[in-house]
Backbone as a chain_set.jsonl record, in Angstrom:
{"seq": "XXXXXXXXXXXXXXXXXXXXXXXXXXXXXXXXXXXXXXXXXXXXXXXXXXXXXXXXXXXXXXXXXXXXXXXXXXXXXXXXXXXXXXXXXXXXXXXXXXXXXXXXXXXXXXXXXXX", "coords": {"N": [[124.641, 276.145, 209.916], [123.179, 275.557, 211.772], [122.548, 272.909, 211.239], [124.654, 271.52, 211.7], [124.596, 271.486, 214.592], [122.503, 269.967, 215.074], [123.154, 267.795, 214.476], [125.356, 265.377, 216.486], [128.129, 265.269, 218.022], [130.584, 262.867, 217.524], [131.581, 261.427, 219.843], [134.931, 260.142, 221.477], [136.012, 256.989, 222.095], [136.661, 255.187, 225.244], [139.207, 253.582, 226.995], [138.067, 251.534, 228.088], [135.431, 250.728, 226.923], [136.725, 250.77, 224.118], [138.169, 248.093, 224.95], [136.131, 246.567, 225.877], [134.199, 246.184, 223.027], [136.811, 244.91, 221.702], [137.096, 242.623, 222.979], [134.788, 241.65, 222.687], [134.205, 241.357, 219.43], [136.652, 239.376, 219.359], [135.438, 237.219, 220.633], [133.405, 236.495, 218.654], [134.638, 236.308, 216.609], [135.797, 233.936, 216.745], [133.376, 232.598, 217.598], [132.727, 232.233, 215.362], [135.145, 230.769, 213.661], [135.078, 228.53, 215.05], [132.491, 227.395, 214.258], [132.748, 226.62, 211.465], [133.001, 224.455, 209.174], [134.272, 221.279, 210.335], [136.9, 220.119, 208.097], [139.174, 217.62, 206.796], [142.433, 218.797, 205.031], [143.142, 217.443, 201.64], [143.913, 217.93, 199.724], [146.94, 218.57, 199.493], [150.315, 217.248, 199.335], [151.102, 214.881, 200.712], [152.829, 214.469, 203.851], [155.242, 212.411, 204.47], [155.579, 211.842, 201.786], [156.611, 214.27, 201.022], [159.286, 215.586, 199.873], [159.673, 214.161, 197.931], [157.737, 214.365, 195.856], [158.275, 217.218, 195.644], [160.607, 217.151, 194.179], [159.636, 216.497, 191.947], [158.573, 219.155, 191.115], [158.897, 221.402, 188.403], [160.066, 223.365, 189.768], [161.731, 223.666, 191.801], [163.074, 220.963, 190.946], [166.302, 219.15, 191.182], [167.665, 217.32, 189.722], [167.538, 216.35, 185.999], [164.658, 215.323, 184.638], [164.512, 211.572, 184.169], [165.109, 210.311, 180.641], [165.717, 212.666, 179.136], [164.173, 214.144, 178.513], [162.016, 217.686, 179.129], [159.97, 219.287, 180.964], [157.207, 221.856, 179.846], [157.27, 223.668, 181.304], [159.38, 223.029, 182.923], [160.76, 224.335, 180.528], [160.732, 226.397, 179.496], [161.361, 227.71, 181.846], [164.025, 227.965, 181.737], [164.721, 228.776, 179.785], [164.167, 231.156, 180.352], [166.575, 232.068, 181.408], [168.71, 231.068, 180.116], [168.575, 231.819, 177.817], [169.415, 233.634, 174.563], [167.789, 235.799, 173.022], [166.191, 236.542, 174.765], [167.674, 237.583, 176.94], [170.34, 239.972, 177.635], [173.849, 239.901, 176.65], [175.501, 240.878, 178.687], [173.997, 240.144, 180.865], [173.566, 236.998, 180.413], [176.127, 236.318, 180.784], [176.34, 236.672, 183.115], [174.417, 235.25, 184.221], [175.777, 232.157, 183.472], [177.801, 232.86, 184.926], [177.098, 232.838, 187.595], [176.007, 229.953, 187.958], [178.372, 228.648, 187.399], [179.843, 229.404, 189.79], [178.351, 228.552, 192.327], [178.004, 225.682, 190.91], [180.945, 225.302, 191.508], [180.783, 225.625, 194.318], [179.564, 224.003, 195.353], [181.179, 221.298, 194.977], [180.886, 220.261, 192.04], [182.433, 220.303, 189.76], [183.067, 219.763, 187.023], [181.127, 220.602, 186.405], [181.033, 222.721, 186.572], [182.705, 224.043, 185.205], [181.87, 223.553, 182.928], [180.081, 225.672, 182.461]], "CA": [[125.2, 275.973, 211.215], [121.739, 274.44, 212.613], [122.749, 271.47, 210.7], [125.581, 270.803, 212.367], [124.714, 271.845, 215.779], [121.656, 269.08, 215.533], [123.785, 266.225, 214.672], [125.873, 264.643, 217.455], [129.509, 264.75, 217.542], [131.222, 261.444, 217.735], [132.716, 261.251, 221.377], [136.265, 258.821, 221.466], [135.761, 255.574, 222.783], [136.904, 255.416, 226.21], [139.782, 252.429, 226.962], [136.965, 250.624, 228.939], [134.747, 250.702, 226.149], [137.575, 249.922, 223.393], [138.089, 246.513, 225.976], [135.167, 245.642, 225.786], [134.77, 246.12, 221.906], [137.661, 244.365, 221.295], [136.74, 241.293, 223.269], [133.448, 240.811, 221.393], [134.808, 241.065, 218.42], [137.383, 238.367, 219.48], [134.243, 236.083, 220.728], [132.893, 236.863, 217.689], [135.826, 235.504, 215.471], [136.454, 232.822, 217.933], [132.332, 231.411, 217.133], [132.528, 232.076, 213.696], [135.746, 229.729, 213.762], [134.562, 227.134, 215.411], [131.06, 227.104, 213.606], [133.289, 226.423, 210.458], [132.755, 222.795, 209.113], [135.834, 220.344, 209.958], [137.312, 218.946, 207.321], [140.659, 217.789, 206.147], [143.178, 219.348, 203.68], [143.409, 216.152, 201.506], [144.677, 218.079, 198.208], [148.406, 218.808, 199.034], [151.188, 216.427, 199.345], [151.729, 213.645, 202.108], [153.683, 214.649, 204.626], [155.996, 211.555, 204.551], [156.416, 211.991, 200.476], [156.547, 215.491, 200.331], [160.372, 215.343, 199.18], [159.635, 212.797, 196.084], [156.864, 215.285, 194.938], [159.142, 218.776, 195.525], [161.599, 217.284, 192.975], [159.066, 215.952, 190.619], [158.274, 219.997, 190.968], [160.165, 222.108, 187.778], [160.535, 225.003, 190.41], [162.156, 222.594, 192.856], [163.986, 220.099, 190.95], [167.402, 219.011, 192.011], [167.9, 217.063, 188.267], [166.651, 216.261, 185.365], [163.764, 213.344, 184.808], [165.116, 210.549, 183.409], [164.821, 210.596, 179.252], [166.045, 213.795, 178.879], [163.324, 215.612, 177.736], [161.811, 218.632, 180.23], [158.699, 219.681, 181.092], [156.837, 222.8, 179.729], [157.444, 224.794, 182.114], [161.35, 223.867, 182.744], [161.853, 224.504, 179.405], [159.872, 228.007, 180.381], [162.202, 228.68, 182.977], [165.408, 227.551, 181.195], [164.619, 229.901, 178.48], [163.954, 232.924, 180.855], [167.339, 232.305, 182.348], [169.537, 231.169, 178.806], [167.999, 232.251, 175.779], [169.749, 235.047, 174.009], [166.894, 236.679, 172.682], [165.724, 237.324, 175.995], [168.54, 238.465, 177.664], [171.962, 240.703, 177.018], [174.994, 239.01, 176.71], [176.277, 240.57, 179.896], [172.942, 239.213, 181.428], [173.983, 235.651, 180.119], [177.541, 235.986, 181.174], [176.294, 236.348, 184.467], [173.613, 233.862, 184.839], [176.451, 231.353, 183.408], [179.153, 232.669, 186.107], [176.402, 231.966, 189.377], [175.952, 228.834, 187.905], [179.438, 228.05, 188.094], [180.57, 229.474, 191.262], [177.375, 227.447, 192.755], [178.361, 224.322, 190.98], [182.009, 225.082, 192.36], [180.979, 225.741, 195.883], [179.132, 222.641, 195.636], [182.251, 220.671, 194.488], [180.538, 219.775, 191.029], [183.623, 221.032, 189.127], [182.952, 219.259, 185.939], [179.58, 221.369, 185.561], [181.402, 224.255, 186.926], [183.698, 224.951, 184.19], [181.032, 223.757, 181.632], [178.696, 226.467, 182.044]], "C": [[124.251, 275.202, 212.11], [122.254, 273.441, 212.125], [123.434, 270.81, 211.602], [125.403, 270.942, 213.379], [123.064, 270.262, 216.285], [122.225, 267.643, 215.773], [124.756, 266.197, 215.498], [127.243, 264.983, 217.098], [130.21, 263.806, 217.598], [132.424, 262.005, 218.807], [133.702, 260.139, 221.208], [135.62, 258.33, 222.758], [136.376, 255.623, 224.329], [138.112, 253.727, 226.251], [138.807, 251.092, 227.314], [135.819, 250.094, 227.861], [135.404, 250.212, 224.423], [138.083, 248.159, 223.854], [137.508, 245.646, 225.322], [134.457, 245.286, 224.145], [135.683, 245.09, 221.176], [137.097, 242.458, 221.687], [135.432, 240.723, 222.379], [133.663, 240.772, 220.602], [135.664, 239.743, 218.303], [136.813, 237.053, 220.084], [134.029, 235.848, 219.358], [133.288, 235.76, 216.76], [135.634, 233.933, 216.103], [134.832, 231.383, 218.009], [132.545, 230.854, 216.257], [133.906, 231.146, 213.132], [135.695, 228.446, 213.714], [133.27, 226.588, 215.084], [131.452, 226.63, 212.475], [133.258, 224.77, 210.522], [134.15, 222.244, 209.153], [135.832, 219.798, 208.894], [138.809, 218.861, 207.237], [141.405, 218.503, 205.216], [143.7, 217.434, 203.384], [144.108, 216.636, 199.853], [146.516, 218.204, 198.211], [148.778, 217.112, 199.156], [151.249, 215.846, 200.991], [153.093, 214.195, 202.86], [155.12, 213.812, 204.654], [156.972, 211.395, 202.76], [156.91, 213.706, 200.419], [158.219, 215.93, 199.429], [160.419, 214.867, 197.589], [158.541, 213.82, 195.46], [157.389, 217.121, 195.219], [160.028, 218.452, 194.517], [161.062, 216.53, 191.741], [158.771, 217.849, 190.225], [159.073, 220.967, 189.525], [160.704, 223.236, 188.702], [161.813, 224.542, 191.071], [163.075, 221.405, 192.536], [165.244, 220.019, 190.656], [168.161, 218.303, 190.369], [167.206, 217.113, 187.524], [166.017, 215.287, 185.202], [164.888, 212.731, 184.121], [164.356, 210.739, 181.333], [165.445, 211.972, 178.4], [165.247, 215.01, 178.133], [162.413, 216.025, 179.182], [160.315, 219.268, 180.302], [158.736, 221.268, 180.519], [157.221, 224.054, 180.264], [158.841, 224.52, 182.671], [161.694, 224.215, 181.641], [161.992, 225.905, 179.406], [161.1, 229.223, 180.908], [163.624, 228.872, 182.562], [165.881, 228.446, 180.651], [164.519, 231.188, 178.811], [165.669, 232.707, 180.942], [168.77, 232.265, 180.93], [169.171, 231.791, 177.819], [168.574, 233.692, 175.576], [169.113, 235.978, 173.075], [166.175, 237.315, 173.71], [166.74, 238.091, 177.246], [170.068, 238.976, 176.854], [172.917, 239.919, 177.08], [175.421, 239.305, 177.912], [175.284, 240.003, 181.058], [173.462, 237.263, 181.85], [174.742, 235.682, 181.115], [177.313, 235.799, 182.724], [175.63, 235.589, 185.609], [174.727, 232.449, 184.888], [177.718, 231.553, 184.827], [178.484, 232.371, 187.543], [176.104, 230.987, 188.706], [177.042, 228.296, 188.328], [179.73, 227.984, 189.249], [179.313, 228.887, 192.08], [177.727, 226.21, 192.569], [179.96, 224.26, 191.99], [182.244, 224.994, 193.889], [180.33, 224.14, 196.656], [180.218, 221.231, 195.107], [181.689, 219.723, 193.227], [181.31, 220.594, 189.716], [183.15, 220.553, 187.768], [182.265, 220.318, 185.587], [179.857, 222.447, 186.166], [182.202, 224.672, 185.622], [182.774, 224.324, 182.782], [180.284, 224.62, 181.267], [180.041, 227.944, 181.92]], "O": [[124.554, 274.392, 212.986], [122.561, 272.765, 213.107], [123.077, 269.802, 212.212], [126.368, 270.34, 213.851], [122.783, 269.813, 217.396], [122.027, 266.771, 216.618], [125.365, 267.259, 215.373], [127.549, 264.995, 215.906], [131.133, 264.437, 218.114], [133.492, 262.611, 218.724], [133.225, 259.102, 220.746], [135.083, 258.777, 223.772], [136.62, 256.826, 224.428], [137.766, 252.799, 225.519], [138.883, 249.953, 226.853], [135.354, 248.972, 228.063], [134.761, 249.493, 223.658], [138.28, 247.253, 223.045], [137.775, 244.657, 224.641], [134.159, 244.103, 223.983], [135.304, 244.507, 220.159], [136.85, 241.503, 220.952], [135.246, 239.723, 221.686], [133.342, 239.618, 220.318], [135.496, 239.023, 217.319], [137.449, 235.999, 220.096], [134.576, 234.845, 218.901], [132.693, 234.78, 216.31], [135.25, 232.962, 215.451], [134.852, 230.174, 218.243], [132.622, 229.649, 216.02], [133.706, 230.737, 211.988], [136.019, 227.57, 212.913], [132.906, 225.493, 215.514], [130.523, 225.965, 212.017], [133.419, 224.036, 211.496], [135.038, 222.537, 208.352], [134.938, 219.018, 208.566], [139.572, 219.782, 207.528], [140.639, 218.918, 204.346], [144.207, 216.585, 204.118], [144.647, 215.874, 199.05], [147.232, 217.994, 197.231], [148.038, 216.13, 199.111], [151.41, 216.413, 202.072], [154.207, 214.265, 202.342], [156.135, 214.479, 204.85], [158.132, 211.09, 202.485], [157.671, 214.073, 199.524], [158.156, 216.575, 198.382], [161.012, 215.176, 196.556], [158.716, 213.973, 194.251], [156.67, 218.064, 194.89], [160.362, 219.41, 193.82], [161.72, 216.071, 190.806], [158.735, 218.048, 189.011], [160.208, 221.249, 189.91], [161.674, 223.925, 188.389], [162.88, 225.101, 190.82], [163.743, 220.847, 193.407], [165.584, 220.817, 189.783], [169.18, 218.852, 189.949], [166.151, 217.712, 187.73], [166.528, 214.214, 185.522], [165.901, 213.244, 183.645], [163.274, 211.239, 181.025], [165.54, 212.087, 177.178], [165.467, 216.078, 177.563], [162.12, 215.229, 180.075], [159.788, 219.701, 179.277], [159.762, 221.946, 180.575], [157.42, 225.154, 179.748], [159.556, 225.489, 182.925], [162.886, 224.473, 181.475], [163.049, 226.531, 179.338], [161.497, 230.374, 180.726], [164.317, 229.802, 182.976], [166.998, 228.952, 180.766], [164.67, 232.161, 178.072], [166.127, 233.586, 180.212], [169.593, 233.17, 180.791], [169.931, 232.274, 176.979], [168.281, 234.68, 176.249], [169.743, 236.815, 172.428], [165.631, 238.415, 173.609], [166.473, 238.902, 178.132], [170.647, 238.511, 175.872], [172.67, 238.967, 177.821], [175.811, 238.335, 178.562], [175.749, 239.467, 182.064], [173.614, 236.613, 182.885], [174.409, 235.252, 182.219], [177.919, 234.999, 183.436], [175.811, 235.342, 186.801], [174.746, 231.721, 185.88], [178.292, 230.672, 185.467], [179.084, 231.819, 188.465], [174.942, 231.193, 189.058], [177.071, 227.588, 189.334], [179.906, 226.937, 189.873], [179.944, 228.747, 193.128], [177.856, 225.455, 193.533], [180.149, 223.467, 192.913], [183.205, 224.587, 194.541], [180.473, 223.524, 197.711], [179.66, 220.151, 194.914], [181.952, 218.522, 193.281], [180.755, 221.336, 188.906], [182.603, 221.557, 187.312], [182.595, 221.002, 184.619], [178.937, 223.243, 186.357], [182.127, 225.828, 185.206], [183.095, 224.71, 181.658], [179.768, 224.67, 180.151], [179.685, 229.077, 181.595]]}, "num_chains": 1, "name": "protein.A"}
């Protein structure tokens, strides 16, 4: 009971004292910010292309390249979404029917009643 009666009890902060707390902290940030070296972001995509390199993307693209053969990773994704070793038939059936009613809402009827 001496033990505890030597050490201190931690008094709550007072609002005045949370304030002021807070604000130095938000100096703080606010050096350590602006002490940070400028530089550019020069690795993404050009603002002006960024379109022409979202549908070179497989996540992102709108067709297929030209040649007809698919990148790694659409074939990847193709294969999560068709392949009947990876999914149930009523799986399939129902990836193939939002394809359609997508192509149909998009008036691409042809490739609506193909899938």
């Amino acid at each position: 009971m001496a033990e505890s009666d030597s050490k201190e009890a931690k008094k709550p902060m007072t609002d005045e004292e949370r304030l002021a707390l807070s604000q130095k902290l938000d100096r703080e940030l606010d050096e350590f910010i602006n002490s940070l070296e400028k530089k550019r972001y020069t690795e993404g995509w050009p603002e002006d292309k960024w379109e022409e390199e979202m549908d070179k993307h497989p996540f992102f693209m709108k067709t297929n390249p030209d040649g007809g053969e698919m990148s790694p990773l659409a074939e990847g994704l193709a294969k999560l979404k068709y392949d009947p070793e990876e999914n149930t038939p009523v799986e399939l059936a129902g990836n193939y029917k939002e394809d359609g009613n997508f192509n149909f809402k998009h008036k691409n009827y042809r490739l609506a009643i193909m899938g």
